[in-house]
C-alpha positions as CSV (number, residue, x, y, z in Angstrom):
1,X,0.0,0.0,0.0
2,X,2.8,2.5,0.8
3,X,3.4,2.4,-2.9
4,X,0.1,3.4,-3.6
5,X,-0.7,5.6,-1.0
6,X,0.9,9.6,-0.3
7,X,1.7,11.3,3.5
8,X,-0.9,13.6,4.5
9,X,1.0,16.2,4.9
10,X,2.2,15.9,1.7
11,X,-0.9,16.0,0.4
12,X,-2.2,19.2,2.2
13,X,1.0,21.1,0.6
14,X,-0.3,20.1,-2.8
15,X,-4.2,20.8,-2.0
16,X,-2.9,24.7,-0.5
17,X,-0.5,24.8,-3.8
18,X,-3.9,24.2,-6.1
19,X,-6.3,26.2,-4.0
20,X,-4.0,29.2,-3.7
21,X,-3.5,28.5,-7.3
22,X,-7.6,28.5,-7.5
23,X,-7.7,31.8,-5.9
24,X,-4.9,33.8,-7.6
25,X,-6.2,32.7,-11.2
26,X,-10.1,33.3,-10.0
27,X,-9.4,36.6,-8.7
28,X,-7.1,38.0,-11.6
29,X,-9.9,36.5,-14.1
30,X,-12.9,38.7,-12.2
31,X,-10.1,41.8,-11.9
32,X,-10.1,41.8,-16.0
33,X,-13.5,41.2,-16.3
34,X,-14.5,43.7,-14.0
35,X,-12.4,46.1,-16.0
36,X,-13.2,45.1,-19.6
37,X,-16.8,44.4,-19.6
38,X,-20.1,46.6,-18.4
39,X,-21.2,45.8,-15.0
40,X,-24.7,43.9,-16.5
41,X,-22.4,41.5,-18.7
42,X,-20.1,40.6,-16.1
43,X,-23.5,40.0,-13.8
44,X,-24.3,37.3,-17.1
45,X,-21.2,35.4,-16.7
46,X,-21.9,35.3,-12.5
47,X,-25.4,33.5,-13.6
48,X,-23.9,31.0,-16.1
49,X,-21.2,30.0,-13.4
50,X,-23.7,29.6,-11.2
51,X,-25.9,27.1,-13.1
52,X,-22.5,25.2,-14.3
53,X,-22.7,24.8,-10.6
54,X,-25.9,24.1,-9.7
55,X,-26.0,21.4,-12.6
56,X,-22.4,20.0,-12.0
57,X,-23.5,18.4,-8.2
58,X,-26.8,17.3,-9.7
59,X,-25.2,15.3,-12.0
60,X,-22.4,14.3,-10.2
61,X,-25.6,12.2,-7.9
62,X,-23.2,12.6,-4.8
63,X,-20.6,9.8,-6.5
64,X,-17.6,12.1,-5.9
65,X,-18.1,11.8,-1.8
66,X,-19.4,8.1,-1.8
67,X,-16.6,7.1,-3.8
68,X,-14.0,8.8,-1.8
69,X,-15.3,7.4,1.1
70,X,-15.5,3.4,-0.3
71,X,-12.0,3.6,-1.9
72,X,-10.2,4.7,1.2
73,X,-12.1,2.7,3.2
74,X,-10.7,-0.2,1.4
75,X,-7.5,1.1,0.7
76,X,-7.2,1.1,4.3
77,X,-7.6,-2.5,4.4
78,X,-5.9,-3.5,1.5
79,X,-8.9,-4.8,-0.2
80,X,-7.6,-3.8,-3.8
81,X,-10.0,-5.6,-5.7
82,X,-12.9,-4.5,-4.0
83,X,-10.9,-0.9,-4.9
84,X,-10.5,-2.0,-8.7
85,X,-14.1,-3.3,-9.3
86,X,-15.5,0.2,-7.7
87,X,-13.0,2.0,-10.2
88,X,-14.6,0.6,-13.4
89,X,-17.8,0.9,-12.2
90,X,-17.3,4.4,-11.3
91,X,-15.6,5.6,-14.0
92,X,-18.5,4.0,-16.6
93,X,-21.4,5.7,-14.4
94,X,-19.8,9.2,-14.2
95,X,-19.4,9.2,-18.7
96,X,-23.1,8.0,-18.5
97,X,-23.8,11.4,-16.2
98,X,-21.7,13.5,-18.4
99,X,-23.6,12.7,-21.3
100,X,-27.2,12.7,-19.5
101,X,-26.0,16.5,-18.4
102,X,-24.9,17.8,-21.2
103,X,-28.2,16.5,-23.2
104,X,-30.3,18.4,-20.7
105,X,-29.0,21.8,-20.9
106,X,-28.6,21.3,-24.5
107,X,-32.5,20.5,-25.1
108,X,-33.5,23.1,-22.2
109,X,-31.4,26.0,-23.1
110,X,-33.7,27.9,-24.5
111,X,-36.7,27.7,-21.3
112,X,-33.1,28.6,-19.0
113,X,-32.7,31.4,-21.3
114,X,-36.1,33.2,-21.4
115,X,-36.6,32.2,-17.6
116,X,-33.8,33.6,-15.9
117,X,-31.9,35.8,-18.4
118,X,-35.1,37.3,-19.7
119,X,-33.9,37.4,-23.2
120,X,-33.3,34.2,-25.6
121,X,-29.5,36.1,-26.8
122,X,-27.8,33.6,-24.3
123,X,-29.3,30.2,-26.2
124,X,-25.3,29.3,-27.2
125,X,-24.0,30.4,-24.1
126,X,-26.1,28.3,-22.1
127,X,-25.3,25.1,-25.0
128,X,-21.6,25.7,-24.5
129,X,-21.9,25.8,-20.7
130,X,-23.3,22.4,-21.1
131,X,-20.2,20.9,-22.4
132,X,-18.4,22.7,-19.7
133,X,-21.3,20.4,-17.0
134,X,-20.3,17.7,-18.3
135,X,-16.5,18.0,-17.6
136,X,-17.2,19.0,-14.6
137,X,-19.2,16.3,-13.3
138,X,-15.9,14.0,-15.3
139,X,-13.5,16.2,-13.1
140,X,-15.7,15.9,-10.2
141,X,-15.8,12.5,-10.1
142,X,-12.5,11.6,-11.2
143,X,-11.0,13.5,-9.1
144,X,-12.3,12.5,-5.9
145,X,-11.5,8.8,-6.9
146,X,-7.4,10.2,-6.6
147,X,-8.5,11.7,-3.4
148,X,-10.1,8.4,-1.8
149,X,-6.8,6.7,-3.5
150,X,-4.5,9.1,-1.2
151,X,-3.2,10.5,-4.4
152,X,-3.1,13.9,-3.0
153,X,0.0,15.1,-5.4
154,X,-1.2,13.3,-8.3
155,X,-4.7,15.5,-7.8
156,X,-3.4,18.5,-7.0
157,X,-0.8,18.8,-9.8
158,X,-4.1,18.6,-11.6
159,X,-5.8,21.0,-9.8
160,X,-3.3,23.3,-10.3
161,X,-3.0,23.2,-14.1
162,X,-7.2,23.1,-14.0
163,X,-7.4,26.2,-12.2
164,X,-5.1,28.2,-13.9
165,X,-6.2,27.3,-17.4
166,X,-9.6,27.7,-16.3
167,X,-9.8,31.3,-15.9
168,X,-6.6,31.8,-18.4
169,X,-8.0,30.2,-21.5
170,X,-11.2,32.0,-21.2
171,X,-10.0,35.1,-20.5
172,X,-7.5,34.7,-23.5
173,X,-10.4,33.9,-26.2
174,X,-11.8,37.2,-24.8
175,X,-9.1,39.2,-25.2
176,X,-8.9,37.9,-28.9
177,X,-12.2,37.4,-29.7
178,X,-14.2,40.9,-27.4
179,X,-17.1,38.9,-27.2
180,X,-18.3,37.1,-24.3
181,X,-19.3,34.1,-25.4
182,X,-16.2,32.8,-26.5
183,X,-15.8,33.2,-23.1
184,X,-17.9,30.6,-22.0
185,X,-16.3,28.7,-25.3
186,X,-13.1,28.5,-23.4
187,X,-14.7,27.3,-20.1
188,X,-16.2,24.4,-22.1
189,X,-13.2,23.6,-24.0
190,X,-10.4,23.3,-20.6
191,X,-13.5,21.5,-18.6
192,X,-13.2,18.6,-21.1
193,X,-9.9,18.8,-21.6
194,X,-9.0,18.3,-17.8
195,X,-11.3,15.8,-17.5
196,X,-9.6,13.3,-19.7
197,X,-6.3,14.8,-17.7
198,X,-8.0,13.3,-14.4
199,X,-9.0,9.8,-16.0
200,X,-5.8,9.4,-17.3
201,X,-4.3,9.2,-14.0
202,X,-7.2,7.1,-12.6
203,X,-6.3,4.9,-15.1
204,X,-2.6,4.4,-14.3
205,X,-3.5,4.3,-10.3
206,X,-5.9,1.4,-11.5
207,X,-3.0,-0.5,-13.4
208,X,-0.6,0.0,-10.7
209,X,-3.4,-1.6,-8.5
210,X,-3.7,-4.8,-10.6
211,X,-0.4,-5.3,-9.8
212,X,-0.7,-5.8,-5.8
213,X,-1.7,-8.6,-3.6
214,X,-5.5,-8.8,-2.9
215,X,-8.3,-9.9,-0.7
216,X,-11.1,-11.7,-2.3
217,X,-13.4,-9.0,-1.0
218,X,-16.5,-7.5,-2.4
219,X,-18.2,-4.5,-2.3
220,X,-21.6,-4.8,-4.0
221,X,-22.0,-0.7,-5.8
222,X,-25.2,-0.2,-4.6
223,X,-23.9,-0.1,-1.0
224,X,-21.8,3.5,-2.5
225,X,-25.0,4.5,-4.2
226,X,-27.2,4.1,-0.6
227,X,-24.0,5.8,0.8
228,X,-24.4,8.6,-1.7
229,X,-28.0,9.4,-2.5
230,X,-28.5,11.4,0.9
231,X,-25.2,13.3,-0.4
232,X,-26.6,14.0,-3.8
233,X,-30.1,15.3,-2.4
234,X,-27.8,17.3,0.5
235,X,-25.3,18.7,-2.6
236,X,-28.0,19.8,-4.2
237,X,-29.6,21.0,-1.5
238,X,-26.3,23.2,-0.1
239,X,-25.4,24.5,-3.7
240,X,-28.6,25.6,-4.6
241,X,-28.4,27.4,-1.7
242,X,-25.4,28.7,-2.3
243,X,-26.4,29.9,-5.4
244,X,-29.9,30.7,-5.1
245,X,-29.7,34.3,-4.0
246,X,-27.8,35.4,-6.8
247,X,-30.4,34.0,-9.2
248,X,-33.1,36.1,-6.6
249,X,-31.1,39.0,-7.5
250,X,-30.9,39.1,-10.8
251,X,-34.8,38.1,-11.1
252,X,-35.7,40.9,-8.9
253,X,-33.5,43.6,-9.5
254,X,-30.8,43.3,-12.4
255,X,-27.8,42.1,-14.0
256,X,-26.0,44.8,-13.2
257,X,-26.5,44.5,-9.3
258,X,-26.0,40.7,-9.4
259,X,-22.4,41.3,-11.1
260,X,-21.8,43.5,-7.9
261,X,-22.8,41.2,-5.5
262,X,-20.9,38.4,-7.2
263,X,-18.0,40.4,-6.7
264,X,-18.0,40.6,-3.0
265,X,-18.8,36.9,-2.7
266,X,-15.5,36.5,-5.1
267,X,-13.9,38.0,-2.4
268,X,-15.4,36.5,0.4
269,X,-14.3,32.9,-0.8
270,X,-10.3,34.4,-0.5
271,X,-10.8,32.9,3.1
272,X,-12.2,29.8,1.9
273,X,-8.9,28.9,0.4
274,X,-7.3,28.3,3.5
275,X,-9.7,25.9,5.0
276,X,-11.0,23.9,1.4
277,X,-7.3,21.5,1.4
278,X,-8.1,20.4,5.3
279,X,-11.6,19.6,4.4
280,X,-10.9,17.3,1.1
281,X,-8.2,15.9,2.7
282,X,-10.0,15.0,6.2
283,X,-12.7,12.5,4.6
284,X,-10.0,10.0,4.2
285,X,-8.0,10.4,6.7
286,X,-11.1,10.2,9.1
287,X,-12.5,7.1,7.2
288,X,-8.7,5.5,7.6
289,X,-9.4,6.1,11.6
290,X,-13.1,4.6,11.5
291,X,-12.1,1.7,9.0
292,X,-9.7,0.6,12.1
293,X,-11.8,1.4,14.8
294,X,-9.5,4.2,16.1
295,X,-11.6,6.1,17.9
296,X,-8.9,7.8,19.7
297,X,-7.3,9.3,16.9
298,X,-11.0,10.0,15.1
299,X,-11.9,12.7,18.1
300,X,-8.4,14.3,18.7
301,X,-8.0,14.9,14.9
302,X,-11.4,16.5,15.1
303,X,-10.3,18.8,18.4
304,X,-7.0,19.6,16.9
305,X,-8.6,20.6,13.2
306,X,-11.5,22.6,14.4
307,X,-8.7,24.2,16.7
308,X,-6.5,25.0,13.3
309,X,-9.4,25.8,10.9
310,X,-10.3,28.3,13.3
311,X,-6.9,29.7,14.2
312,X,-6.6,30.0,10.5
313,X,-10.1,31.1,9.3
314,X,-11.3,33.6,11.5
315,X,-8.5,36.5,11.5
316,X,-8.3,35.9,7.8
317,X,-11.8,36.5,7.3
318,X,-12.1,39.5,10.0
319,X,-9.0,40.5,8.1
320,X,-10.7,40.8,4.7
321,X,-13.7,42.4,6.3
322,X,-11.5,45.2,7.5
323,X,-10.2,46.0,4.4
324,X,-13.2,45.1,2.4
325,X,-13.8,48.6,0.9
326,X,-10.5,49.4,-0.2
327,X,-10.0,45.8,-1.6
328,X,-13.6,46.3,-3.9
329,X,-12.1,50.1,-5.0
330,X,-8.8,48.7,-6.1
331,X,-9.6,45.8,-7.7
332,X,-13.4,46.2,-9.1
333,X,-13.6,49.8,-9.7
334,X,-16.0,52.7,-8.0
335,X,-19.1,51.0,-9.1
336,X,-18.3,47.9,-7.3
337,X,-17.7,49.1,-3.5
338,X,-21.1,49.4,-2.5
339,X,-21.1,45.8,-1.7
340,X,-18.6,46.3,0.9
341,X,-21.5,46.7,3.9
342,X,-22.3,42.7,2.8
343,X,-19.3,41.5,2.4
344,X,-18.7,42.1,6.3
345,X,-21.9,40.3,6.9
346,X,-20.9,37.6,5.0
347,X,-17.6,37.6,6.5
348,X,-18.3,37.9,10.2
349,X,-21.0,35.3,10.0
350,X,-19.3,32.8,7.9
351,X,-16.2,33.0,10.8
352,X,-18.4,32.2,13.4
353,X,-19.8,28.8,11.9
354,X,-16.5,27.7,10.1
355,X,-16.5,24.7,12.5
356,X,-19.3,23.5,10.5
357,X,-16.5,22.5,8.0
358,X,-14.6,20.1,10.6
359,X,-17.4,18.7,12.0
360,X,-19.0,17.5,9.1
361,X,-16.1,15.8,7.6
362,X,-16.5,13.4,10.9
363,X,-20.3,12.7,10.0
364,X,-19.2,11.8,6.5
365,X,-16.4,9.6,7.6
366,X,-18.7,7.3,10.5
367,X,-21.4,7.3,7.5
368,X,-24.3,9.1,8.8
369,X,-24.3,11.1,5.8
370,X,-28.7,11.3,5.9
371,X,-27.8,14.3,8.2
372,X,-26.8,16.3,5.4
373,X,-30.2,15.6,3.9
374,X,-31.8,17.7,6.7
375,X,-29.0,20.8,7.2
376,X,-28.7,20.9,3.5
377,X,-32.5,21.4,3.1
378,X,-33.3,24.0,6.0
379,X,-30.4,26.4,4.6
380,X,-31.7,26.6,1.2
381,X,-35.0,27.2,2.7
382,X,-34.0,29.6,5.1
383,X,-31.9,31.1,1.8
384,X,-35.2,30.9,-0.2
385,X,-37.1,32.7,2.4
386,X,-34.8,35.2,3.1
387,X,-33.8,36.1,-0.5
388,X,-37.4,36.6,-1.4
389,X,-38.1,39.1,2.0
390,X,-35.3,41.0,1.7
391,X,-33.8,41.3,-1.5
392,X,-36.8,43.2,-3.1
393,X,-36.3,45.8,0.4
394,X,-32.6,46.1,1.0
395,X,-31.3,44.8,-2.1
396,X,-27.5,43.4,-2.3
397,X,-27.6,43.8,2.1
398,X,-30.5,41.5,2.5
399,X,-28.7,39.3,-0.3
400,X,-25.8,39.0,2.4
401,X,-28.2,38.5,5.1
402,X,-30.0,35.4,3.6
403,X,-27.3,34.1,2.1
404,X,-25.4,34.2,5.5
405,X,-28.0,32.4,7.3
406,X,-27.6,29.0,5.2
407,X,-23.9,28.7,7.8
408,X,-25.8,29.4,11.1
409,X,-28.7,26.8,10.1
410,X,-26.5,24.3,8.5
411,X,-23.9,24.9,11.8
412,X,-26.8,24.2,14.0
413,X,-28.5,21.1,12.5
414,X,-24.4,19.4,11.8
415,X,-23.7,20.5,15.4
416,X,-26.6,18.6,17.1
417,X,-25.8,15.5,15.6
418,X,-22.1,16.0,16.0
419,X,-22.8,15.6,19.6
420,X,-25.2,12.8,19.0
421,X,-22.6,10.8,17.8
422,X,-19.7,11.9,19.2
423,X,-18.2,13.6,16.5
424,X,-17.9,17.1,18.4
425,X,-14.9,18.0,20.2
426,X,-15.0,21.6,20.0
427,X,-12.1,23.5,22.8
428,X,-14.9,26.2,23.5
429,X,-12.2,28.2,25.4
430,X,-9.6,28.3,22.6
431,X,-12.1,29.3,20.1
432,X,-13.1,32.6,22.4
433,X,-9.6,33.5,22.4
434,X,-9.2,33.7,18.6
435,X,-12.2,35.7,18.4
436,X,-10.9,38.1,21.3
437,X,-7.7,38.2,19.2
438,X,-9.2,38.5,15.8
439,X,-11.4,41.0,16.8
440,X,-8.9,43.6,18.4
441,X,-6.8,43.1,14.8
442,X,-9.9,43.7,12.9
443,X,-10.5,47.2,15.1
444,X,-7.3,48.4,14.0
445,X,-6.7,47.4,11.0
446,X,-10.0,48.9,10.0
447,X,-9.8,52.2,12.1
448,X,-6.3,52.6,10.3
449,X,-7.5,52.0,6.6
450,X,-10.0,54.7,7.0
451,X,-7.4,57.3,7.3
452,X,-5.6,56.9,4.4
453,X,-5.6,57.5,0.2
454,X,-7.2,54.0,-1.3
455,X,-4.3,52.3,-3.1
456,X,-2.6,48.9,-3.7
457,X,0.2,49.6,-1.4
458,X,-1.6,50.3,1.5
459,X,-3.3,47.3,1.1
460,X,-0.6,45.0,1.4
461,X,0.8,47.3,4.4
462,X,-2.6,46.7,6.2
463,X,-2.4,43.3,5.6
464,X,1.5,42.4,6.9
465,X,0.3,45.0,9.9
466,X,-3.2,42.8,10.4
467,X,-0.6,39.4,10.4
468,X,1.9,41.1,12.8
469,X,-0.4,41.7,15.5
470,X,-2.1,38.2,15.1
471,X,1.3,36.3,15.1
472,X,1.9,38.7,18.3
473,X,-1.3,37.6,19.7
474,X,-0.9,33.9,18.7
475,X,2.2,34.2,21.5
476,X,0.6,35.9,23.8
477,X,-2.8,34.6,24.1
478,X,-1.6,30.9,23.8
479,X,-3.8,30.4,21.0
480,X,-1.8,27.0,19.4
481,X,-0.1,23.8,21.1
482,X,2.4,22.2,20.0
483,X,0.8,19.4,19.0
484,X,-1.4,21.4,16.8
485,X,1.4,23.3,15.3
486,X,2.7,19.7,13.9
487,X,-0.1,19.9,11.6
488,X,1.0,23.2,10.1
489,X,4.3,22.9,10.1
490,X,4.3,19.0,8.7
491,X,2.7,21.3,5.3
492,X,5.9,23.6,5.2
493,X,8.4,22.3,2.9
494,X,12.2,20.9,5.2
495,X,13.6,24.0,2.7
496,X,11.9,26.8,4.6
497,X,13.6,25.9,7.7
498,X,13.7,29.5,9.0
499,X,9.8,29.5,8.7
500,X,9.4,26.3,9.9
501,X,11.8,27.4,13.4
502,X,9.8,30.4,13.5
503,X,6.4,28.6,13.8
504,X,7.5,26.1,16.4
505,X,8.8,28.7,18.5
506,X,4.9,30.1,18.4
507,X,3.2,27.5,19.6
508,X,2.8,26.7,23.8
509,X,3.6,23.3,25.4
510,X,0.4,21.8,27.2
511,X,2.6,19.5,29.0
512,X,5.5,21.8,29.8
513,X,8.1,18.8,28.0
514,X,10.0,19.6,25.8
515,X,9.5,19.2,21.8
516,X,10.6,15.9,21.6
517,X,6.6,14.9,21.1
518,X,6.2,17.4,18.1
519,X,8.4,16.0,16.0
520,X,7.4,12.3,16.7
521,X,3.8,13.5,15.6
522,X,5.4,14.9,12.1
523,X,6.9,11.7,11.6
């Protein structure tokens, strides 16, 4: 298996390398956009994102989480031909959902048109996006296969070249082309392309696989699809909501408005990037734990994560809402920093339920995943709801209200069974800490900003001044343990020794040893 299998730590430097990657090539691709194209046609290409999407997790049927799940719970075990037989299988389904997505936007296009664009000019847009779906569902798919195969390098090498050509390619046939729609060409084009990237690799994992010592085991596929099914009706649940408040707004107000909002959630996800490579990487390691009954090392992984997600999250989010109208001037333009007042809704709610993230990465991994089913379904309705009340009365704010809400109802639901089951390990008194921390950072930094000129200088001086203080505060509030400092420096390459030095010295002893027991838990 070791030949087959990567580090975890090895794997969370990859999955920050493609996320960072993610957000660097997402937010240059809005900054042109934002600047080359009216506010209303930017507000177009937020909509047609947003149903790629919304139909992408429909039509992935919740395969990508149940076979992550299955294939690590077996690599675990060594059971390689139970891990072979749910490749093929997998791999045959996911072309069969490629193909049934792509035939339904292609057939519906024009009804998506005329009902949420208003005008039947988008007919090939909406076409083309559906080749895009159905690479997506391919990548999707694919790609968690790698993930539930521990092949954290081989996916996010992947992930990295995705990401950037993503945004790049597009953004290249508009610059040659000036029209949008080869836009959404160039989106369809690298989703297919990275698709058959992803299968390629799947492939030579499988071949490498055929190669090993097996088990007779079986694992009949309808056991992943009964695994699944409450994650497909709970993805399309949680993206719709996601999504649905931007489709309110641009059904009862405009285009123009949407393409505004859209911007400030752009931004808000910049926090999201330092979270997303803990979360895809925590399903298998959590299933490894309850595949071998370690229950031991299931709860303190849970404790030390939410601990590190939160260390990590919070003061980057506060740290964004500081700065949030400056960032919107300087990289959208004037018309754009209305939306500031929601995105510090967004962002001081969201910080406040990031454990959500943590906790239900334990629920997928001991398989109560019908949970999702009901946390999933309240937060788009409480979206749904909300959106309709407030959007026509405080426009892009009650946007930002509503759409905030799905984390404090989905938080709540995820929370009650994490107890239930033992999944919750929360350190209530660590947690208050950061927030005292982050919130004194976020008083300065924002008192400060609001002083001086708006430019792209001063931004990156507030931000080294906002990390300053934190670090400062990290050592003198006692905010990380040694212990939980292995997991962040296990992701920092041996060659940044000076960074790696710096961060142990950071962290507090809960045991007042010495740090003999850090590096034993890197190892």
């Amino acid at each position: 298996m070791g030949n087959i299998t990567e580090s975890f730590s090895s794997g969370v430097t990859f999955q920050y390398s493609a996320v960072a990657s993610m957000f660097i090539s997402s937010s240059l691709f809005y900054f042109f956009i934002a600047h080359l194209l009216p506010v209303s046609v930017v507000g177009s290409i937020s909509l047609l994102y947003a149903i790629m999407n919304i139909m992408a997790v429909v039509f992935v049927f919740g395969l990508s989480n149940g076979v992550q799940h299955y294939l690590s719970y077996h690599i675990a075990r060594e059971n390689h031909s139970a891990v072979m037989k749910l490749m093929k299988q997998t791999i045959a389904f996911s072309i069969i959902l490629a193909l049934a997505a792509f035939s339904f936007m292609y057939f519906s296009a024009g009804e998506i048109a005329i009902l949420f664009f208003h005008s039947s000019a988008y007919v090939l847009s909406i076409k083309l996006i559906g080749i895009a779906i159905a690479g997506s569902v391919m990548i999707n798919v694919s790609g968690s296969m790698l993930l539930g195969l521990n092949q954290y390098k081989k996916y996010s090498l992947i992930y990295i070249f995705i990401n950037i050509f993503t945004y790049f390619f597009p953004l290249s046939m508009l610059f040659i082309t000036g029209k949008s729609v080869y836009l959404i060409a160039g989106l369809a084009t690298i989703n297919i392309i990275s698709a058959m990237l992803f299968i390629i690799f799947v492939y030579k994992v499988y071949n490498r696989l055929s190669g090993l010592q097996t088990k007779a085991v079986k694992e009949p596929y309808r056991n992943l699809v009964y695994y699944s099914i409450p994650l497909f009706f709970s993805s399309i649940m949680g993206t719709s909501a996601t999504y649905i408040d931007r489709i309110v707004v641009s059904y009862f107000i405009n285009l123009s408005y949407l393409g505004i909002y859209n911007f400030a959630l752009i931004i808000a996800s910049a926090a999201t990037f330092l979270v997303v490579p803990v979360s895809n990487l925590l399903v298998p390691k959590l299933s490894s734990f309850f595949s071998l009954d370690n229950k031991e090392g299931f709860r303190k992984s849970i404790r030390i994560l939410l601990n590190i997600v939160s260390l990590i999250y919070i003061p980057a989010a506060l740290g964004i809402a500081a700065l949030s109208r400056i960032i919107l001037y300087e990289f959208a333009g004037a018309d754009y920093t209305i939306a500031y007042i929601p995105l510090i809704i967004i962002m001081f709610i969201t910080s406040i339920f990031i454990g959500t993230t943590v906790l239900a990465s334990g629920i997928s991994s001991i398989r109560k995943t019908r949970i999702f089913l009901y946390s999933s379904g309240f937060a788009l309705a409480s979206n749904i709801v909300l959106s309709v009340i407030l959007i026509p009365r405080f426009n892009i704010i009650g946007a930002a209200i509503a759409y905030s809400s799905m984390n404090a109802v989905n938080f709540s639901i995820v929370y009650y069974y994490a107890r239930k089951f033992s999944v919750n390990n929360y350190d209530i008194s660590r947690v208050i800490k950061i927030w005292i921390s982050a919130i004194i950072m976020f008083g300065i930094i924002f008192t400060i900003q609001g002083l001086f000129p708006y430019t792209m200088i001063n931004i990156f001086i507030y931000i080294l001044a906002g990390l300053l203080i934190y670090l400062v505060e990290i050592k003198v509030f006692h905010l990380i343990s040694q212990e939980e400092m292995g997991y962040i420096i296990s992701v920092i390459p041996e060659r940044f020794g000076t960074l790696r030095y710096m961060a142990k010295r950071m962290a507090y002893n809960e045991h007042n040893g010495n740090y003999d027991r850090l590096f034993r838990f890197i190892k």
